[in-house]
Structures are given as C-alpha cells and as structure tokens.
N, C-alpha and C positions, 0 to 999 in steps of 0.2 A: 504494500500500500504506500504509496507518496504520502511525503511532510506534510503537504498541503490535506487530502483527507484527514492521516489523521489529527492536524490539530482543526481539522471541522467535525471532527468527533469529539474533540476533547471540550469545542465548545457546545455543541450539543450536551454534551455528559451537564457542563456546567450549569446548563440554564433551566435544563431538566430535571436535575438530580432532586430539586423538591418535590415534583411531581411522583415520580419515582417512591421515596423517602416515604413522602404523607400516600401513596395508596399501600406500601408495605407497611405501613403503621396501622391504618386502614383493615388492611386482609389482617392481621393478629390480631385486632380487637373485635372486627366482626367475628370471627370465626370460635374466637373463644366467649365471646358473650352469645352465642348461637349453641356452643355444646353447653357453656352453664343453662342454659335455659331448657334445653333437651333433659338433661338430667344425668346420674350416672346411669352409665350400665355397661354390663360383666357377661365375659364368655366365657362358658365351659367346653371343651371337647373329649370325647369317646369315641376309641378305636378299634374297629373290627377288622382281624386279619384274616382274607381270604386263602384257602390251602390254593398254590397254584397248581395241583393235580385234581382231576376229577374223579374221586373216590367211587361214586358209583359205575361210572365207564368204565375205570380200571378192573372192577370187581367185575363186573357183568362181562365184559370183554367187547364194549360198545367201544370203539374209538377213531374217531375223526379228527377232521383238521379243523380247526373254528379261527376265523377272524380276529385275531387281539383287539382292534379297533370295536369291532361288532359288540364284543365282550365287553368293555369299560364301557360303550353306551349300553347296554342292557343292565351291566350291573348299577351306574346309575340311575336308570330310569325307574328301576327295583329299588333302588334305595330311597327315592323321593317318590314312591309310590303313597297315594294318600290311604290306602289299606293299612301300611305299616305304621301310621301314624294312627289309624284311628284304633289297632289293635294296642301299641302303648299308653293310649288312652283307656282303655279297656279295662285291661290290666289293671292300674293305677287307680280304678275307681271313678275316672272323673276328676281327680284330687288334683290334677297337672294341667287341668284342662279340657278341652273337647280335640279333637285329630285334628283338625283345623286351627285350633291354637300349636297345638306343636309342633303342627308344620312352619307355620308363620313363624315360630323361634328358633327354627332349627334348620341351619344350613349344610349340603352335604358333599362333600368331594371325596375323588378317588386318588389314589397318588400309588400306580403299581397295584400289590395286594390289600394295600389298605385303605378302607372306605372311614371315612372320618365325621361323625354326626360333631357339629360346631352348635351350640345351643344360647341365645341372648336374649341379656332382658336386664330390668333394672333393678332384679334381688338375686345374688349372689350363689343362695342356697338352692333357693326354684331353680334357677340356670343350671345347676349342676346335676340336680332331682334330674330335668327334660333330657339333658344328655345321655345319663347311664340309663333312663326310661328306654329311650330310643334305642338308644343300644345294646339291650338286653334284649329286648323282644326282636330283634333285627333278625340273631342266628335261625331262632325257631320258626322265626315266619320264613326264613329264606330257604329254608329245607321242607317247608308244607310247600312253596310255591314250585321249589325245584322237582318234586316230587309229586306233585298235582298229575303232569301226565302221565308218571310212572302206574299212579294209582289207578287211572281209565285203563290204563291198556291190560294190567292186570284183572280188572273188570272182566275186560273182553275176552281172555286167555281163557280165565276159570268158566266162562259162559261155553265157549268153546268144547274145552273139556265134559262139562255135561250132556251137550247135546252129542258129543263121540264116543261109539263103542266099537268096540273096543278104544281103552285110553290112548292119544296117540304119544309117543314116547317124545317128542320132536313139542310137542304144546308143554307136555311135563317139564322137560329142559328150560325150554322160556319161561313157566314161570317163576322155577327157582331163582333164573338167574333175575327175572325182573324183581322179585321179592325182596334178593339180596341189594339190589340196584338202591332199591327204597330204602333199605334199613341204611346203605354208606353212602345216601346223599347228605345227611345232615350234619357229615362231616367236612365236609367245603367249608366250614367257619370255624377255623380252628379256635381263635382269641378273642377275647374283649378285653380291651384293655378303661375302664374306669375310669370317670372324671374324678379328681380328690378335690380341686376349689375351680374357682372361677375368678378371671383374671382381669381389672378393670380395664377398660376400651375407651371408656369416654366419663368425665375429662380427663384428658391429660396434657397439662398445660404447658410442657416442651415440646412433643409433639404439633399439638394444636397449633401453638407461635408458628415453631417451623412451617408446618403447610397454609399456614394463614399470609406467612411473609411470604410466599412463595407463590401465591394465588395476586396475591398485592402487588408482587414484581412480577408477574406475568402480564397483568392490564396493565399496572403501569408503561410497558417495554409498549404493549402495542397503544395504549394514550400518546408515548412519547413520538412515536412511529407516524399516525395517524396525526398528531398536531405539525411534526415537522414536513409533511405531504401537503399540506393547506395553507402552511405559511409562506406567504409568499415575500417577507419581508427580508430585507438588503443584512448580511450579517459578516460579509466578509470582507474583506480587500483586494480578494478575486471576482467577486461578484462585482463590485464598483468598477473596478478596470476593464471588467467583459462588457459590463452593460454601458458605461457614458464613451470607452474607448479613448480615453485620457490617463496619463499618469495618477498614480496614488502619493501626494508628496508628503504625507505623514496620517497619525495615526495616532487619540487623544483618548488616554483613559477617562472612565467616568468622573465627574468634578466633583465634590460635598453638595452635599442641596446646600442650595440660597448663594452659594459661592461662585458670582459672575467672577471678577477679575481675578486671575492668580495670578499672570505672568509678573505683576509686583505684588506687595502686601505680604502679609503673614502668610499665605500660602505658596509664595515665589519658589520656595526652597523646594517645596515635594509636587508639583506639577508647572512651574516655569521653565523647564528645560523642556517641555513638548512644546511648548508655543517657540523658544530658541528656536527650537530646530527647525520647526517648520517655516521660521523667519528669516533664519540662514538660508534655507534651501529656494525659496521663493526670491532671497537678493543673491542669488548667483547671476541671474541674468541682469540686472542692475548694470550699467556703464556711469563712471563718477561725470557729473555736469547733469545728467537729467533725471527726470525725475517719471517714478513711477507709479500709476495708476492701478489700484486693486481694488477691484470689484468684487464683494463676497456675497455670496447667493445660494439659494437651498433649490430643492424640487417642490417641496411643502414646508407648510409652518411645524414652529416647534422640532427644529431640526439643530438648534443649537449655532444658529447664522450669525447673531449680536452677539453671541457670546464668544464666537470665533474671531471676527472681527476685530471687537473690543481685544483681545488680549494677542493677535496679531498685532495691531498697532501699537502697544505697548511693549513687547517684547521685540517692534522694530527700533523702537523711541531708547529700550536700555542698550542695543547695540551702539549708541552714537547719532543714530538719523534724528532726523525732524522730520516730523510724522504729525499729519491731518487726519483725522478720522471723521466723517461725515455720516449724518444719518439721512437716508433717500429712502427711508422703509415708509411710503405717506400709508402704509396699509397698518402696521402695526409699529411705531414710531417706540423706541426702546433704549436706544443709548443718554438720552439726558435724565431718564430714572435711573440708568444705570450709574451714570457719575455724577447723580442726585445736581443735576441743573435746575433749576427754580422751571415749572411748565408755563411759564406763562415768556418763558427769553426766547427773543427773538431767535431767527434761523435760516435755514434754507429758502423758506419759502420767501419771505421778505427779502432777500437777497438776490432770487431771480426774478421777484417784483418790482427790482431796484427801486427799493423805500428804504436799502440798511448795504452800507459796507460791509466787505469780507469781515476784518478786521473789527468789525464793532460788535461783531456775534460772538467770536469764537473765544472757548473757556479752554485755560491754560491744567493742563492735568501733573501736580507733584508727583515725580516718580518712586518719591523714598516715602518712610513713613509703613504704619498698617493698614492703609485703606486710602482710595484716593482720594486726593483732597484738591478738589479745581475751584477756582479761580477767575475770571474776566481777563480774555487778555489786551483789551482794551486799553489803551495808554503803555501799552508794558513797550521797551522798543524793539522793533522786528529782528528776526537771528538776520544776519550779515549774511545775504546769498551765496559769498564768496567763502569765507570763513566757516560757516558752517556745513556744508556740505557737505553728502558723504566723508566721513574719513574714513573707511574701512577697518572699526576698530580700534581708532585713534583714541587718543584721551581726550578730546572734548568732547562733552556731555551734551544729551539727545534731548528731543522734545519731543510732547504729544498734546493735541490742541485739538479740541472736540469741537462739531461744530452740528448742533443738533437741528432737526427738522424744522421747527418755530414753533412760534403760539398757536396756528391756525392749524396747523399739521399736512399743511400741503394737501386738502381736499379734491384737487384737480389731479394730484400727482404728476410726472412727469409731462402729461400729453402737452407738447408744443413747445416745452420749455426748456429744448436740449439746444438749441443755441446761446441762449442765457448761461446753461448748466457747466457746456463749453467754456463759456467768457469767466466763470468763477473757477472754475477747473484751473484756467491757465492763470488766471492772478494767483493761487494761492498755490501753482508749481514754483513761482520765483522764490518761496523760502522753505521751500518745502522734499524731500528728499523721496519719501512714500506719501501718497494719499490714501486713505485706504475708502471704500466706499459701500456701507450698511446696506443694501437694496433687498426689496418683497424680494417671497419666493417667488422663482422663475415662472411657475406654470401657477402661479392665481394674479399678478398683474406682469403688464408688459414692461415695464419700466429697464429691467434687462437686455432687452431685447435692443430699447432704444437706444441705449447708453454704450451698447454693447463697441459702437463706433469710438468713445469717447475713453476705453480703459485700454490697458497694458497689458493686464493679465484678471480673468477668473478663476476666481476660487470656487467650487463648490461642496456646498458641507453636507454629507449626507453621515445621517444620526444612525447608530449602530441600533439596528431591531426595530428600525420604525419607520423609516419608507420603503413601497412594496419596492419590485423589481419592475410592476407596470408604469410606474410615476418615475421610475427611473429611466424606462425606454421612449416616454413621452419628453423629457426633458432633453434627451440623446438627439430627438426630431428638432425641438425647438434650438438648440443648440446649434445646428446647420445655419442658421439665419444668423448667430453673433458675428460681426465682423472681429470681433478682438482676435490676435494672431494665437494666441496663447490661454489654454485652459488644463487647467489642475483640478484635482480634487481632494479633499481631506476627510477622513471617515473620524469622528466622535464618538463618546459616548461608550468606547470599548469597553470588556468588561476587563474590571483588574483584576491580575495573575503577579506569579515573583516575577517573571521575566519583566516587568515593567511593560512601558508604552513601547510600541514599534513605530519605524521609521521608516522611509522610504525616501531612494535618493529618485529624481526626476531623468527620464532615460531621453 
C-alpha cells in the first residue's frame, strides 16, 4: 500500500475512532443489560454411547453395508423424536413437565458414537433432572424402536409355522435366529453417562463484554465504511491538488477556538511558524522594487478565509515587509472585529467613493505585545518607499496597516468599482511591499472574479472536512475566467498529530 493511502487510513482511523469507540461501548452494555434482563440460566448434558457394532446383525448373521451418513441422520432424527420425549415425561410422572416441554429444553447432537441430550433452563436442579430424564429413557426406547420390526416379522414366522405341517425346519431356523436378533438389539446402547450439575450460560459478564464489543465493532466498521462512501467532503492535500489543479503551498493545523491571530500574540510561539512558512513560500516569487498583490479566497463561507488572510499578512509584516491588509468581503465584512476597529470607521467603500483618502482610513497594527493592539494611522509619517522596502530579512522592522470595509459595508460591493479599486491599489503599492486582499467566497459573489485582473497571486483556503469535492470542481470552472497569472492553495483546519503541521514547497 502507498504513504499516501495509508496515512488516508490513519486519518480515517482518526476521525472515526469515536464512532467506532461509542458503538463498542454501545454492543457491551446492550448486550449485557439484555442477558441481565433474560435472567440466569444453566445447562446440563447427558451422554449416550452408541456400540459401533450391531449386536443383533452380528448375532443373527444379518449383515450389510449401511451408509454412515444415513446412520447419524437417522440416529438423530431418533433422538429428537417427540415419542422419546413424551415417554420421559411419562416416566417422571408429569413432574419435569409435559414431552413438549422437554423437548423445548433439551437440545441434541451427535459427535461419532455419542449422542449428547444438552438440557436448559433457569433452575439449575430441573436442568439436570430433564437431562439424565432424557437420557435414561433414551437406551430402552431405542431398542423397542430398533426392535419394532424385529417383532412383526417374528409375528409373521410363528403364523407361518402354524399354518405348516409338517414344521418346516428353514421357518424354525429364522425364528431362532430373529428371537435372538431381539433379545441383542438393546445392546446398541452401551452407556449413559449422567449429568452431576449444570453449568451457568447466561450471564456471564466477560463473555457477554466480549461478544457485545464485538457486535459494537462490527457496525461500527460498517457505520464507518458507509459514512466515509457518502462523504463527499475535501480531506486531503491530494484531493485539493487533483480537484483545483494548483499547487498545495502549505498546510494549517486546527487553531484554539476564538483564537483568530496567532502569527503574533501569545500564540506566535506554537502555530506562527505555519503562517512563516507559508509566507516565505508565497515571497519566493516576490522581485525587490515591486510590490505584491494577494488575493485570499475560499469556494464557501466559513472556510477559514479572514483568518488566513489576517495572519498571512502579519507573519508577512514580522518578516520585514510593509504589508496592507484590506477587507473587500462586502458579503461578510470580518477583519475590523477582528483587530477590534470601532464599526462605524470609515473604509473601502468611502475611499472608492472618493469622500476619504487612502491614508485617512487605514489602522496601524502593533506587532509585539499579547494581542493586537491598532491604532489610526493617520498623521503617523508614511514608511520611506525607498528605505523600506523589501529587505529580505534585513533588520528593519515591518508593518501591517489594516484597512477595513467602512461604515456602510460596501452594499453594492465591487460591481463597477474596479477602476477606483485599481486607482487605490496602486496608491497604496508606493509604500507598501504585500497587499494582501480579504475577498467573499469565490462561488457566492463575483467580486473574485473581477478583481481577478487587479492581483498577483490567489490564494485559496479550502477548510479540512468541510467543503465537498462538488464546490471544489465548480470553483476549478470559475477559476478558468481569473486572469491572475498565479494561483495556490492552502488546506486549514488539519487535524493535529506529533508530526506537527505539513508543508509544501510550490512546484
């Protein structure tokens, strides 16, 4: 089997293993609160051993070949005859029952010469009683049956006899020899062998566990089997590269709830090297003098788009750049609750309203510190185009300038406004090294589409376990129509393992 299955086994096992887990907890408590509630009950057995010679054949000088097969279904069928049950009832007075209850308690198998009465029920004593019942009366019935035709034909000899005179010596002979037939049929049963107790069957609560867990893992396997046939949701990083036909350039464990920004703050330390990376990997194409345009985009909502975003452009900003982060999402506007911007400040839309300068909107984000802390950067003075510019790593220190939607939230959204969108694009490349750009999912407004002319490169965030594989082949179509030279994608939301987050370099 390929790396690749099985760590798509390993993640199956992963996300399964409750289902799994809880229906094997499941089958042991059903199963045993189903025998506590049946009740106890106890088996006895007694065993009858058959001679494997035929003592009256022998005797008589009858001897054939009989079918061994023939034999064990007749000796069974003789043994679960309801005659023999109704004669142990007989016997016993009624005391054990009626032949019909004994049958009901008493099961019978053969194994070779020995036929074995199995006897159950929920008293101990009774159980043992119906067994050696059974099997006591078993030899004598089994030699009146075996011995039944013996009995007719002797019948019919002695009849014979009387109506011949002289006696003919030839009938005489026969029925000696049939007489003696009768008297060594009843020797076919040589043994009984006695029930002495009876042996509890039910509950038995290792047992029970066991087949209960085992019942519980058995649906579980085929729940887990039938759920992953139906799902048709995006889980891999082979799946994302077959279906959009773009590079995978990285790859983001799941974050803490409520924990938008890591790439700085208290959490830089244990998930800020996924955002690195995948920030490194996106400015390899980067040339120092210009400036790069990133569009970050999902197939649907709730795919973890702003949150990608967001901590791209921040983990571009501790590299050294100067870095713009724009929110264009007029569908669900997200980045100024996320760097807790007042909702009523101005923005995007006022800006390609031309009612508000670049500059008079945009909020200045602290890179240090536990959480971020922005600021207006209004009046602040603009980084030095020249001086600040990529350093590749350099010791001067980076920026990150958020520049949220507006007050109004861009109710018309993009439609018409991408020559304005242009004109603020290019003012705010002169101090700016990345742009990054918040945009709706692809396939619930166009705004992607239009813009598509206006970026560098897209990013697309598809959420581990939650967009199908159909919304990813519709977006694969829409995609056709981006004019941008350059498209990525980044898979979130992985589940976390030791191995940490994976990586991918861009081919």
């Amino acid at each position: 089997m390929r790396s690749e299955g099985i760590e798509t086994l390993k993640a199956v096992a992963r996300r399964s293993a409750w289902i799994v887990a809880l229906l094997v907890v499941l089958g042991i408590a059903a199963l045993s609160l189903l025998r506590q509630h049946q009740g106890p009950s106890y088996e006895a057995g007694a065993q009858v051993v058959l001679s494997p010679i035929d003592l009256g054949a022998a005797v008589s000088g009858f001897q054939g070949y009989v079918d061994p097969d023939v034999l064990n279904q007749t000796e069974e069928a003789l043994a679960n005859s309801a005659q023999l049950f109704n004669r142990a009832a007989a016997v016993n007075h009624g005391a054990l029952g009626s032949g019909d209850d004994l049958q009901s308690a008493t099961s019978v198998s053969k194994n070779g010469g020995t036929v074995t009465f199995t006897a159950t029920g929920v008293e101990p004593g009774r159980t043992v009683k119906i067994a050696n019942a059974v099997a006591s009366v078993y030899p004598d019935w089994r030699a009146d049956v075996s011995s039944a035709a013996i009995t007719q034909a002797i019948r019919q000899v002695e009849s014979q006899l009387k109506a011949s005179t002289p006696r003919d010596p030839s009938l005489v002979d026969l029925l000696n020899k049939l007489k003696v037939a009768k008297t060594a049929t009843g020797g076919n049963v040589l043994l009984v062998e006695r029930a002495d107790s009876a042996t509890k069957t039910r509950p038995r609560p290792v047992r029970d566990a066991l087949l209960g867990a085992f019942i519980g893992l058995f649906f579980g396997l085929i729940l887990v089997a039938a759920r992953e046939a139906i799902d048709t949701r995006v889980r891999s990083e082979g799946e994302v590269e077959e279906i959009l036909s773009v590079p995978l350039v990285g790859a983001v464990e799941t974050l803490p709830r409520r924990a938008g920004l890591v790439a700085i703050g208290r959490h830089r330390e244990r998930f800020g090297d996924m955002y690195a990376l995948l920030a490194a990997n996106l400015a390899q194409t980067a040339a120092d003098g210009e400036t790069i345009i990133i569009a970050v985009t999902s197939a649907t909502a709730e795919e973890g788009k702003t949150t990608t975003a967001s901590n791209l452009a921040a983990a571009l900003a501790t590299r050294s750049a100067n870095v713009v982060l724009i929110d264009l999402d007029s569908r669900k506007p997200s980045l100024g609750k996320l760097f807790h911007i007042p909702l009523d400040a101005p923005g995007v839309d006022e800006i390609v309203g031309r009612s508000l300068r670049p500059e008079e909107a945009l909020w200045t984000v602290s890179l240090n510190g536990q959480g971020p802390i922005v600021y207006p950067a209004r009046g602040e003075a603009p980084p030095d185009s020249g001086a600040l510019k990529r350093s590749n790593g350099g010791s001067k220190p980076g920026s990150l300038r958020v520049l949220p939607i507006g007050a109004t939230g861009m109710p018309r959204g993009l439609a018409g406004r991408t020559p304005a969108l242009r004109t603020l694009l290019a003012s705010l490349s002169e101090n700016a090294d990345f742009i990054v750009l918040d945009t709706p999912p692809a396939l619930a407004m166009p705004e992607m589409t239009e813009i598509s002319e206006l970026v560098d490169t897209v990013l697309i965030v598809v959420r581990h376990g939650r967009v199908s594989r159909r919304s990813l082949a519709a977006l694969t179509r829409i995609r056709r129509n981006w004019r941008s030279a350059d498209v990525a994608a980044v898979l979130v939301g992985t589940p976390r393992h030791d191995e940490g987050y994976a990586y991918y370099s861009r081919s």
